[in-house]
C-alpha positions, 0 to 999 in steps of 0.5 A: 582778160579784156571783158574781165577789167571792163566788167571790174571797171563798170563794178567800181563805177557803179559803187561810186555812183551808188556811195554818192547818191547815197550820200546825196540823199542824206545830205538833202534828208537832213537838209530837208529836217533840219527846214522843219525844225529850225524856224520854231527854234528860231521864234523860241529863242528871239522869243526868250531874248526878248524876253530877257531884255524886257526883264533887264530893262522894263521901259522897253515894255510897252505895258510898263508904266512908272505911274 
């Protein structure tokens, strides 16, 4: 009976351990995607704010001249 529940015990251990590194991994693999695409989304959407403001409000373009 003792060898029985020792062996249940080391089984229930092992899955625990296998669930969180499992959990672990796709946690640090989205982590890890989310670093490649997030700076290229970042400059796009500063890029069209500017943008945007620039339209809104033409004397903050340097390029803009009322002469």
């Amino acid at each position: 009976m003792g060898a029985c529940w020792t062996a249940y015990c080391k089984c229930v251990v092992v899955v625990c351990q296998t669930t969180y590194r499992c959990i672990v991994f796709t946690k640090n693999k989205i982590k890890q995607c989310c670093a490649c695409w997030w700076y290229p989304l970042k400059e796009r959407c500063c890029n069209c704010c500017d943008r945007c403001d620039k339209y809104m409000n033409p004397y903050k373009d340097e390029a803009y001249s009322t002469i």
